[in-house]
ROKOL-563547 format. One line per field, with one value per residue (C-alpha): x, y, z; residue in three letters. Coordinates in steps of 0.001 Angstrom, whole numbers, always signed. Example, Ala and Ser with C-alpha at 12.3 -4.5 7.8 and 13.67 -1.06 7.14 Angstrom:
<pts>
c1 = c(+12300 +13670)
c2 = c(-4500 -1060)
c3 = c(+7800 +7140)
residu = c(ALA SER)
</pts>
This chain:
<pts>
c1 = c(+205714 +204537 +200894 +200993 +200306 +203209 +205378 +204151 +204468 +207765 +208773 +208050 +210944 +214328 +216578 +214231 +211954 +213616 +213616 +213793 +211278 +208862 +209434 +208347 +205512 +203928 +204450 +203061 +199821 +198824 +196892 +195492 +194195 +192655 +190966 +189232 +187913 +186201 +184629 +183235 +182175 +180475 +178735 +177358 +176376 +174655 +172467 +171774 +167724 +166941 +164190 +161356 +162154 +159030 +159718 +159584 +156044 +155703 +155125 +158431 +160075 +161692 +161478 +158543 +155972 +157290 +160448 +161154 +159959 +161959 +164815 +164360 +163505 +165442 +164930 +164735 +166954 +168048 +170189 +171644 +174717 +173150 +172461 +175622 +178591 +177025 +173945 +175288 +177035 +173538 +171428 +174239 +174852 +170937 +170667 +173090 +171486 +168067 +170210 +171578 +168446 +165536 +162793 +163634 +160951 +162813 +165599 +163463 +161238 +164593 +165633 +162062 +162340 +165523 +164082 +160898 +162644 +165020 +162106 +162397 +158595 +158309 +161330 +159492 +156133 +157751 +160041 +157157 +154751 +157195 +157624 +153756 +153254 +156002 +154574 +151100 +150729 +153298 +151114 +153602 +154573 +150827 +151090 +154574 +152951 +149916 +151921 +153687 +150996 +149302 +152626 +152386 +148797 +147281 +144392 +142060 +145159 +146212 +142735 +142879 +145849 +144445 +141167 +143032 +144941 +141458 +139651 +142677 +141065 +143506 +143414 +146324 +145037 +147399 +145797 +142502 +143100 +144864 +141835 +139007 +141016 +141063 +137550 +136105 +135270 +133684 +131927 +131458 +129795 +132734 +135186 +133244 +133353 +137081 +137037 +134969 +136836 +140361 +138543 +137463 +141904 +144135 +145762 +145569 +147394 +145030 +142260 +143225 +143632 +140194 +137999 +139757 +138708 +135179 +135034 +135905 +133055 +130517 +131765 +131584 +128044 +127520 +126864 +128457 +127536 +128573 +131887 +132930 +131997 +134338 +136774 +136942 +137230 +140430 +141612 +140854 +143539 +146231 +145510 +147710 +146559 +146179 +143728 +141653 +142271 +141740 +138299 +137104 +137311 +135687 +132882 +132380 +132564 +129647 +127264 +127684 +129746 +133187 +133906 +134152 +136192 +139205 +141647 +141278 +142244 +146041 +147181 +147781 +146212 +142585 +142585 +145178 +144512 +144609 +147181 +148820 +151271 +152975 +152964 +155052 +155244 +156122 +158940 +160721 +160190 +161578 +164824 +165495 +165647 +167994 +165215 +167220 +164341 +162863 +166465 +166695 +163273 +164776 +167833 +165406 +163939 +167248 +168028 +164948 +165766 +169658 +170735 +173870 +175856 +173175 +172127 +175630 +175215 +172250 +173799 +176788 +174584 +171789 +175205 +176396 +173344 +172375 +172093 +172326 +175698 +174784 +171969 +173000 +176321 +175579 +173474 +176226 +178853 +176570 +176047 +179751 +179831 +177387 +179266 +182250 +181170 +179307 +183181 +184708 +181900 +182391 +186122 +185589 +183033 +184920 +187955 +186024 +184339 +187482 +189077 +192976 +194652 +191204 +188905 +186226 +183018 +180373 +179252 +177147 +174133 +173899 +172757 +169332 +166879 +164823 +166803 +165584 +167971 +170578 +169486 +167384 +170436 +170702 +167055 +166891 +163547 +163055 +165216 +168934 +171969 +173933 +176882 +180383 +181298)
c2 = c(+89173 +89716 +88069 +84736 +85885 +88585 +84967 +83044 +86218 +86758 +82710 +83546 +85682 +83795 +84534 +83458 +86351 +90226 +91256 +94876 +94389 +92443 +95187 +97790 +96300 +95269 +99611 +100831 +98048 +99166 +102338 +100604 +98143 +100596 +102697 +99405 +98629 +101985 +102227 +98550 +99621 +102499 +100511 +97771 +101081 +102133 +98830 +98373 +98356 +100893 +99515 +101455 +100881 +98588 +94486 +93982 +93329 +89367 +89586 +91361 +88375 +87194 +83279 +81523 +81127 +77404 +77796 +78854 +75488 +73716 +75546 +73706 +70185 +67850 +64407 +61725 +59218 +56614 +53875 +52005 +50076 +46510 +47101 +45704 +48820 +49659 +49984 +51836 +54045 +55191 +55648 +58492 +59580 +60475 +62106 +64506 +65004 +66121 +68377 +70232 +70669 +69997 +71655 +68352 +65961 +63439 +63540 +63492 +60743 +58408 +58691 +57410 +54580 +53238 +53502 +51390 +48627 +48267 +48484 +51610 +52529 +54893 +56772 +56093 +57700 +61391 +61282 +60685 +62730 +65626 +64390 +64673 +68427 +69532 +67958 +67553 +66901 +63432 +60467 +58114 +60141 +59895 +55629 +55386 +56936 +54499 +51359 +52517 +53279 +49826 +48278 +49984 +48256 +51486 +50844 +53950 +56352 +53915 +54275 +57862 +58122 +55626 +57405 +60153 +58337 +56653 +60519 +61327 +61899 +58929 +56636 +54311 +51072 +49409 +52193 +50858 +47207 +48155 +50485 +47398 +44951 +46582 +47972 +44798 +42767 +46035 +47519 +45388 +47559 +50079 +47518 +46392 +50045 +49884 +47196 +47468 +51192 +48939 +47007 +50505 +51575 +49999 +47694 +44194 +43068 +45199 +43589 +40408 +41366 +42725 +40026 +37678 +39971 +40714 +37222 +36843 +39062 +37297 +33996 +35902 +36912 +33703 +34172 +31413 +31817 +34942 +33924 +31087 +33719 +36018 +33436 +32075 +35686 +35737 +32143 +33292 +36308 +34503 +30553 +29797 +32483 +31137 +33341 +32562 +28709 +28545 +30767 +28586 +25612 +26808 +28267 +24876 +23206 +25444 +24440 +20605 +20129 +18712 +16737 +19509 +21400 +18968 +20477 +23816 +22421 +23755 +21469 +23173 +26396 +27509 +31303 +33166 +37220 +38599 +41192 +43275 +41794 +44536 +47613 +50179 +52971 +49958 +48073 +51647 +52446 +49298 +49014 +52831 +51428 +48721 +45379 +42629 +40722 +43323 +43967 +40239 +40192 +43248 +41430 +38761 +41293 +42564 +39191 +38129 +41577 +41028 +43791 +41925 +44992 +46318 +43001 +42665 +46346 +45152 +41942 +43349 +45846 +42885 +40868 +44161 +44707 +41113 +41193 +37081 +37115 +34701 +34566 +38389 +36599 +33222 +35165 +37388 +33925 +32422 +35021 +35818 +31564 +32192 +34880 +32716 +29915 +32321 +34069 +30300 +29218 +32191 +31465 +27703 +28434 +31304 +29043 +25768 +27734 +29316 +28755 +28019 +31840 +33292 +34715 +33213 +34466 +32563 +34933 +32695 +35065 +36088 +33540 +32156 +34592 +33801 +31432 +31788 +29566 +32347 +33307 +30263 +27908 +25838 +25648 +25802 +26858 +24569 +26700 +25965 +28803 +27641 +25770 +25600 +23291)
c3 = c(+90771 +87139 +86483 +84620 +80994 +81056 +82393 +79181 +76738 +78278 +77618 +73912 +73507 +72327 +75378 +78269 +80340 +79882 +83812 +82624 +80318 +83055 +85860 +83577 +82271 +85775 +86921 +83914 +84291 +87618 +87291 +84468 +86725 +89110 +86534 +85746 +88619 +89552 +86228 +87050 +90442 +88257 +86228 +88683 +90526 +87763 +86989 +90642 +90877 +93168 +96854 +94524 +90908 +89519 +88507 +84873 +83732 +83605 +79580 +78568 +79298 +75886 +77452 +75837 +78435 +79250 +79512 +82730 +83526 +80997 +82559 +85645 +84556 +86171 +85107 +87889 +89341 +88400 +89495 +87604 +88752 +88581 +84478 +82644 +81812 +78206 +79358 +82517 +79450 +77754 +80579 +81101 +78078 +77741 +80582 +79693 +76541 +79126 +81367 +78309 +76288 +78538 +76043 +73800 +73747 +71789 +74218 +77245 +75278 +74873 +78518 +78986 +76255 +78264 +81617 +80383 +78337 +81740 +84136 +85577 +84940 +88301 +86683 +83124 +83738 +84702 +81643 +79548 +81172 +80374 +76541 +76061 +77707 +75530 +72429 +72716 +69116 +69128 +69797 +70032 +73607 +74663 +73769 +75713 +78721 +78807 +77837 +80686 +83476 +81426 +82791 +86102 +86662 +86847 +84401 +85081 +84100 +80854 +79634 +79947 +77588 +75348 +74531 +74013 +71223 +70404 +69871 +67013 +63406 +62674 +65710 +66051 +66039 +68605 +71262 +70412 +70691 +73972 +75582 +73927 +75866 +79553 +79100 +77828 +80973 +82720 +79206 +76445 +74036 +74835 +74070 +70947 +69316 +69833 +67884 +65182 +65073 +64041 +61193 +59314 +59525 +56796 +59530 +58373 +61389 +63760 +61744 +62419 +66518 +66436 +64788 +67365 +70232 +68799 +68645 +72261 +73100 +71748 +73599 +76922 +75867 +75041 +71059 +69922 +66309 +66220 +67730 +65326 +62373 +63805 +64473 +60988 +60068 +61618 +60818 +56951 +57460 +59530 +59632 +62273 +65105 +68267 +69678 +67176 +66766 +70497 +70290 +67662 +69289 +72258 +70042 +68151 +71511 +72894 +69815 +70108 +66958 +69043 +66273 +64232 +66781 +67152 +64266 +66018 +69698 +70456 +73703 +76677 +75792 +76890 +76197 +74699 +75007 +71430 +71457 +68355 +66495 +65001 +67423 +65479 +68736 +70946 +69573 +68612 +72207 +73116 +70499 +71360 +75084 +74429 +75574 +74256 +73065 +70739 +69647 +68542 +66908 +64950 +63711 +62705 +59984 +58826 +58132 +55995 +54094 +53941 +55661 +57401 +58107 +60166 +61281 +62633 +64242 +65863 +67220 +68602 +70985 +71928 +73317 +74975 +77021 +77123 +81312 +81122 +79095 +76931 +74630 +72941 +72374 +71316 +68248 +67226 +67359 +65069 +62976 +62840 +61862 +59212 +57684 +57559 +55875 +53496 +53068 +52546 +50224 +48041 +47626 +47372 +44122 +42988 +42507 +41072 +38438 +37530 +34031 +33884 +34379 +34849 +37783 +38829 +37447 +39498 +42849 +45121 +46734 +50432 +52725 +52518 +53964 +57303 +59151 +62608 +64096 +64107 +67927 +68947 +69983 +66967 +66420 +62608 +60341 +57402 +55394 +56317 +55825 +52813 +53537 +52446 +49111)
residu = c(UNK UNK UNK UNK UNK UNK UNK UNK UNK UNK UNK UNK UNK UNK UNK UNK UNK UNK UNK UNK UNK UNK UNK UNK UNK UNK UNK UNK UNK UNK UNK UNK UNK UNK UNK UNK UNK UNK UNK UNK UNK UNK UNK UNK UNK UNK UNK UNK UNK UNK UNK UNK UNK UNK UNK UNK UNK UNK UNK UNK UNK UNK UNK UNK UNK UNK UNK UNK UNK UNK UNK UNK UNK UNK UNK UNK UNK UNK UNK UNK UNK UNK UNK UNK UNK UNK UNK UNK UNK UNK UNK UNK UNK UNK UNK UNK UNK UNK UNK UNK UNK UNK UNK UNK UNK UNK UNK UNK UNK UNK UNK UNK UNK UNK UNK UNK UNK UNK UNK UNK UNK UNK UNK UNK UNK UNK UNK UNK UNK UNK UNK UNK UNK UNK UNK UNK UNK UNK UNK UNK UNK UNK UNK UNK UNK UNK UNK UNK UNK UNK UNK UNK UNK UNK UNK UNK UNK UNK UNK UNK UNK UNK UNK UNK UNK UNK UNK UNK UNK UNK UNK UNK UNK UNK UNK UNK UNK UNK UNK UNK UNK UNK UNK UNK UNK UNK UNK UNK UNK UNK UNK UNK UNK UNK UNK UNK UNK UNK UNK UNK UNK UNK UNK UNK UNK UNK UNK UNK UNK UNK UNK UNK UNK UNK UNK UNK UNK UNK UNK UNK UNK UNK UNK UNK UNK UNK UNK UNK UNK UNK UNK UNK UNK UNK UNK UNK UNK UNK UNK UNK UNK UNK UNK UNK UNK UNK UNK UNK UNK UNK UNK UNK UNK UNK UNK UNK UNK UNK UNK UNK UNK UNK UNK UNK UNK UNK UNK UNK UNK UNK UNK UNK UNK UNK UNK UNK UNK UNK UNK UNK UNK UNK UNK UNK UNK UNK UNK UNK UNK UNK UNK UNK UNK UNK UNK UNK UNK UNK UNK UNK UNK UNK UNK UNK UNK UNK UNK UNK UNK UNK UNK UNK UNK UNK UNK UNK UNK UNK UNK UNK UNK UNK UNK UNK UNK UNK UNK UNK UNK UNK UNK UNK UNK UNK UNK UNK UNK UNK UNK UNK UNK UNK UNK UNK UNK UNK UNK UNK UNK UNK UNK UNK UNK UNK UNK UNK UNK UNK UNK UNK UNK UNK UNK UNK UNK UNK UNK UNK UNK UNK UNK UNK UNK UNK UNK UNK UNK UNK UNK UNK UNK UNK UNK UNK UNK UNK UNK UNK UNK)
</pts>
């Protein structure tokens, strides 16, 4: 029998296979073949290394001095059947990505991102472990691995990573606030350098955090003046932080003036930790990893800045991995209700401020910007979406 390409060149020709032509072919191929096969045997005779011939000296490797490795990186297990089928989707989709190019910290360093937003931080810790060593000089890879041993409740290997971050020329402020606040009941002064390090960077929402926590400090040392000063401080910046409402009042409280301290007394709160409220490394970790909550707060942004196709973007995947089923969805329905109205209200204008054989000219704007009752079940802020004529 003829080997399988002469079948399909033979199939090519208009009348069907030439049996002539197909028996003569497979006679003249064999010697061919066999003249082949000794030279290979030849020249695998030829490269075999011989019991005394010398290894190759361990620098005349052309692999970088890492990569061998790199090469056999294998990034951990994970299960994943209980996470909803899109989310099932990405976790596998990334870890292809990290078998294919396992020198990519990025790669590696979104693999981690998922399995921390989903709660895989055993699985987490590795991925970002292996994202730092291969670049050392990303300190948003350094912050993801001590948010996630911080998350892991082991402390002594978060603050490791975070005075790290805190030793950069240009410290990231979230770091610090993080490494004052789980150094500050063993080391105050520690915790108060931290501190005081924030209110020297251009971080006026790191500021804010770290008068509230200085303040804090000088309650537990019990310098109340010096508390209230540094709780005004904050009040001045951001008049409705709790932290520093609730610190206030407590300070007041502890110098006799509870008269004074009333306004500042929020009801059923004693203590609030002060905490950052923007984290730039954190929520990208989180949004790259899919957390539904940080995807929502996102959407809330994109609103207030009108970007609704990305808003809608962003919707569509907080519903897909929403593990609940229903609050992902709910905001995307509303939003998708919004939009309509908007779409009816333009027409309804469009055609009232028509002239008689003439297109509209009047073009209503996009819907009124920060309406947080998109996502919070009908909860509305006091400015409404626009409604239809």
């Amino acid at each position: 029998m003829g080997a399988p390409v002469f079948r399909g060149e033979s199939q090519l020709s208009p009348g069907g296979r030439n049996d002539m032509w197909h028996s003569s072919v497979c006679a003249f191929r064999f010697p061919f073949l066999v003249l082949i096969l000794t030279g290979g045997l030849l020249v695998a005779s030829g490269c075999r290394k011989e019991p005394g011939e010398p290894a190759p000296a361990a620098g005349s490797s052309t692999r970088s001095p890492g990569s061998a490795a790199s090469a056999t990186f294998t990034p951990p297990a994970i299960d994943v059947t209980a996470l909803p089928l899109p989310l099932q989707m990405k976790f596998t989709s990334a870890r292809s990505v990290v078998n294919r190019s396992p020198e990519d910290a990025e790669a590696v360093g979104r693999l981690g991102a998922l399995a921390l937003a989903q709660g895989y931080l055993d699985e987490a810790i590795p991925l970002f472990e292996r994202a730092r060593t291969l670049r050392p000089d990303a300190p948003r890879w350094r912050y993801a691995l001590a948010r996630a041993y911080e998350a892991k409740k082991q402390q002594d290997a978060a603050i490791r990573m975070y005075e790290m971050l805190a030793g950069d020329e240009k410290p990231y402020p979230p770091a610090l606030l993080r490494l004052a606040a789980l150094v500050g009941d063993q080391d105050a002064a520690r915790a108060r350098v931290n501190y005081e390090a924030v209110l020297k960077q251009e971080d006026r929402a790191a500021q804010l955090v770290a008068h509230a926590g200085l303040g804090l400090l000088a309650l537990r040392a019990q310098n109340a003046v010096g508390a209230e000063q540094h709780f005004r401080d904050a009040l001045a910046m951001e008049p409705g932080y709790i932290p520093a409402r609730t610190g206030l009042h407590a300070a007041l409280v502890a110098q006799g003036k509870a008269e004074e301290a009333a306004p500042f007394a929020v009801p059923g709160v004693d203590e609030v930790v002060p905490m950052p409220l923007v984290d730039t490394y954190e929520e990208e970790l989180l949004r790259e990893g899919l957390d539904m909550a940080t995807l929502l707060r996102y959407a809330d942004r994109l609103l207030e800045r009108g970007q609704f196709r990305e808003l809608e973007e962003t919707l569509q995947t907080a519903a897909d991995v929403d593990r609940s089923g229903v609050v992902g969805r709910h905001a995307l329905g509303r939003f998708r209700l919004m939009q309509a109205n908007e779409a009816k209200g333009r027409g309804e204008s469009a055609e009232y401020a028509a002239p008689a054989g003439r297109p509209g000219k009047l073009r209503p704007g996009p819907p009124r910007r920060g309406w947080q009752g998109l996502w919070s079940g009908g909860r509305k802020s006091r400015r409404d979406p626009p409604r239809s004529s």
